[in-house]
N, C-alpha and C positions, 0 to 999 in steps of 0.2 A: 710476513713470516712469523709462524709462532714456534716458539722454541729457537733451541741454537742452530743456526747456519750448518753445512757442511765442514766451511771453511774454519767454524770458530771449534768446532769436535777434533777437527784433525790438527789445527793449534793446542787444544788439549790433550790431546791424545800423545802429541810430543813432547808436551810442557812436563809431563808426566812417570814418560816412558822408563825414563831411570829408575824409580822408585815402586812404580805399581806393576804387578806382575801379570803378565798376557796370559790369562789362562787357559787351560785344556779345554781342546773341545773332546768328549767319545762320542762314537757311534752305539749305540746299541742294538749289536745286530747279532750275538753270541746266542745260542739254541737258548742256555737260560733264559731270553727274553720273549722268544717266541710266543709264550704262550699266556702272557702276560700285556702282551702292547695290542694295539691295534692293529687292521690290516695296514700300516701306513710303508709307504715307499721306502722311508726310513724315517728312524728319530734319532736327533743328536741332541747331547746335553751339553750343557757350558760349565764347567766346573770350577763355578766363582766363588766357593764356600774353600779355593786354594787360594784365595786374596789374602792382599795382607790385612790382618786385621779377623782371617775368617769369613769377611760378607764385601759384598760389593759397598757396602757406606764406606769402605779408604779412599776410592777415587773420587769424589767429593767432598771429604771431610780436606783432601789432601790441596785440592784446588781452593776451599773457601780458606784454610789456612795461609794459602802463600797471595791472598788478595785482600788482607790484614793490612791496615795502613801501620806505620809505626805506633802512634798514640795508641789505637786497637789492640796491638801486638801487646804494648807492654801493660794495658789493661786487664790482658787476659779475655779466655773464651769464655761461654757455661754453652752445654747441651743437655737437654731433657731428652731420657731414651732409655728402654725396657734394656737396651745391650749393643748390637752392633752398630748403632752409630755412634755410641758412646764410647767403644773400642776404636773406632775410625777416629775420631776426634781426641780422643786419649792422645792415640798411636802419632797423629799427623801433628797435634800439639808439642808431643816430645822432642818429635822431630825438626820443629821449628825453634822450639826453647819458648815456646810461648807457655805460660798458667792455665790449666785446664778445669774448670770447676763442672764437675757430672752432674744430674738431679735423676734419682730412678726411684719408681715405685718399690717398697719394701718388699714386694716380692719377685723381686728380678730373679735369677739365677746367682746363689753366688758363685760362683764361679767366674760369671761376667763383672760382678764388683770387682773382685780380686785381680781379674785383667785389666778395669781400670787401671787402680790404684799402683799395680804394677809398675803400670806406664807411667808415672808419676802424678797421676788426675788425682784430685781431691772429689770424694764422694758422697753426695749427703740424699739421704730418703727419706721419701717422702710417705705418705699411708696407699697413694693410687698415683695412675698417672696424671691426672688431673692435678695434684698437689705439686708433681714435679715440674710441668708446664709452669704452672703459676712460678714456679720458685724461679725457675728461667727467664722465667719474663720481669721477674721483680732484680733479679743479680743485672741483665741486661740494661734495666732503667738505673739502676748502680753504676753502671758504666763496662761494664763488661761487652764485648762484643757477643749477640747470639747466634750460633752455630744451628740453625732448625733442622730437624730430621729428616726435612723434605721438601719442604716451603721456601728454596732458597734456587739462589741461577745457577751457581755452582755446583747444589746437590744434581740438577736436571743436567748437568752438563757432566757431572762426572758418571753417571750414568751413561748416558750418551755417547762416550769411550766405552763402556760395555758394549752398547747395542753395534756402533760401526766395528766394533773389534768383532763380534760374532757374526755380522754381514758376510766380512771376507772371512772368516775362518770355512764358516758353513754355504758357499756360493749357489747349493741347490736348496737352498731350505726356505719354502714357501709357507709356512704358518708357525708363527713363535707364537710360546704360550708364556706366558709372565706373569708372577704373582703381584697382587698390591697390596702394598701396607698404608701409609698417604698415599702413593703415587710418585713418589720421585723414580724408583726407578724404575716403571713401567714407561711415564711420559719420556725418560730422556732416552732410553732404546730404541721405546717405539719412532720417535725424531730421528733419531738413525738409521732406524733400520727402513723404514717408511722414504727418505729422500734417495735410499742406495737403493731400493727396491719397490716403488712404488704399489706394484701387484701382490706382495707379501700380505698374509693377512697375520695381525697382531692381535690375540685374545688375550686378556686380562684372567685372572683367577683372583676369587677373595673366598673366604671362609663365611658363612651365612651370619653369621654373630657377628662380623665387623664390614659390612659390606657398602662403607659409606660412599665410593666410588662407583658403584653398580646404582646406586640410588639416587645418585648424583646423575649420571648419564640417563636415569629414568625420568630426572624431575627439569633436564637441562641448565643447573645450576648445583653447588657445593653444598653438601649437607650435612648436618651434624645429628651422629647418634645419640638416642637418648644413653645408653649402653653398649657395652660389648662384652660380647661372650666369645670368646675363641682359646683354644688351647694354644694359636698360632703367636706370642707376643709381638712378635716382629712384624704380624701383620694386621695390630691392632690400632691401630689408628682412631681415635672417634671421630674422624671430621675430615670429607674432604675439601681443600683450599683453594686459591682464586688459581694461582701460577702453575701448579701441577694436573687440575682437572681443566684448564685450559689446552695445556698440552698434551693430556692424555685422551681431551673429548676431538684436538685436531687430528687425531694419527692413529689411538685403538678405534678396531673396527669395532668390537663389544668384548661384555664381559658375563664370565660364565662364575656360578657360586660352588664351592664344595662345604661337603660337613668335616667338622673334626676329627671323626673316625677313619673316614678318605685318606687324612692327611697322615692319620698313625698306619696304615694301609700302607702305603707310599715309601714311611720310614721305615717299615720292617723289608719292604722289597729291597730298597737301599741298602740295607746292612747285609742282605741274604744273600745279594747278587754284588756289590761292589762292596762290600766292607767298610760303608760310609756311614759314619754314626749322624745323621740328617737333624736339626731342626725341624720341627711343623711346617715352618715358613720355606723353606728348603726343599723340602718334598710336596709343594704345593701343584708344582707345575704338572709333574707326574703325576700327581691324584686327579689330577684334570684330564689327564688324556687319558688315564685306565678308567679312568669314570664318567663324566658327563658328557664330555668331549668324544667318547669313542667310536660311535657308531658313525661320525661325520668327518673322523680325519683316514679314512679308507683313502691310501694314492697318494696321499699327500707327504711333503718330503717337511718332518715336521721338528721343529728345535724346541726344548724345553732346557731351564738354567737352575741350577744344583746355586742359590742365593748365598748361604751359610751353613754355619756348622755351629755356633756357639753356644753348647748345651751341654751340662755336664753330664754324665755318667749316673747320676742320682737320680737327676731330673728326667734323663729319658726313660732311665726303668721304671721311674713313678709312671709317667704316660702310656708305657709300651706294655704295664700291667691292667691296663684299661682295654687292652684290644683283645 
């Protein structure tokens, strides 16, 4: 078996259920969309950017925090992370009383600093992400427990509460489309959704400038960019890893790329038609199926998941004055 059990998702899935919130699924099936989606049976979207936290990183950040041994606990965390899993971590930390030590590159959003710090995390940046990692892994050899943004059983399994949670919400929905940023939550959906539905086909979405997961499934093993270019941060990843590209190489069928511009495409439909102010990485899944995806989800009864929201108002006009 790779990945988590059925048994061990729906043990988390109640371990859980108090604190994280079942989100929406819509249909979109209102004339505004007509003329914008594909010929598909339908499409439903998951509207996880209503989690706590903004992104689906709380139901893993939530799980690796309550599997803290004492020592751990009163060690403290650190997570390296451009935003929302740093707010999952923040968030799940406060709520345990454990020390939260954040590391983000200097050009995060502030906005997502200041939701840290909120939450009581202590935040320190770094010049890239690369410096923040290292900084995570140097606090970690400190003694601090690390919290990874994707690279962890936890993260793939609170995930995996996403993906069984959308199974039964959406019972005719034969093709989800998922964005990747590592891969934690594409493998642990795909694990869920893949043992409740075998015949389900699972696509993956990455942005062409961080596409280490697509390159990875090309070369059959984990790959490390030399760079990344995305406007998506959430879905910038430079490398993918042993634990998540194992379980996303057993359960996604493949994976399809979009460009940047797709993704701002995606968030101006979002704001137009639902009044949702999107992340890049948010509006991935829908630049997939109005885009690359189109011409071959005709019939199909297709799911795509609204990730996050955690972008401020500054930052999206800076983007959405690019399109």
């Amino acid at each position: 078996m790779v990945g988590p059990t059925l048994d061990a998702i729906r043990a988390a899935q109640s371990e859980i259920a108090d604190d994280i919130v079942a989100t929406p699924v819509l249909p979109l099936k209102t004339a505004r969309w007509d003329s914008i989606l594909p010929a598909c049976a339908s499409v439903t979207v998951k509207l996880e950017l209503f989690q706590q936290t903004g992104s689906f990183k709380a139901r893993g950040a939530l799980l690796g925090m309550r599997r803290l041994t004492q020592d751990q606990s009163r060690a403290g965390v650190v997570a390296a992370s451009g935003g929302n899993h740093a707010l999952g971590v923040s968030w799940a930390a406060k709520a345990a009383g454990v020390d939260a030590l954040i590391t983000m590159p200097c050009a995060t959003d502030p906005a997502r600093i200041a939701g840290c710090e909120a939450l009581g995390a202590t935040v320190e940046l770094f010049d890239d992400m690369a410096g923040a990692f290292a900084a995570m892994i140097n606090a970690a050899n400190d003694g601090r427990a690390m919290m990874h943004p994707f690279e962890a059983d936890h993260m793939v399994l609170g995930s995996a509460t996403c993906g069984y949670e959308y199974a039964q919400q959406g019972p005719d929905i034969d093709t989800y489309v998922i964005p990747i940023g590592g891969g934690g939550m594409i493998s642990g959906m795909a694990c869920a959704i893949k043992q409740l539905k075998p015949d389900a086909q699972v696509i993956g979405v990455e942005p062409f400038g961080a596409d280490s997961m697509f390159q990875s499934f090309e070369t059959g093993k984990p790959v490390t960019l030399d760079a990344v270019r995305t406007i998506a941060d959430s879905l910038g990843a430079p490398l993918a890893l042993p634990l998540t590209f194992g379980v996303a190489q057993a359960y996604v069928d493949r994976i399809t790329r979009i460009e940047d511009r797709d993704m701002l495409a995606a968030m101006h439909i979002y704001q137009q038609n639902l009044r949702i102010t999107a992340e890049p990485a948010c509006a991935a899944s829908l630049a997939a199926i109005i885009g690359p995806l189109k011409d071959e989800l005709t019939g199909r009864h297709v799911g795509i998941i609204a990730c996050g929201s955690n972008i401020s108002l500054d930052r999206y006009g800076q983007l959405m004055a690019a399109l």
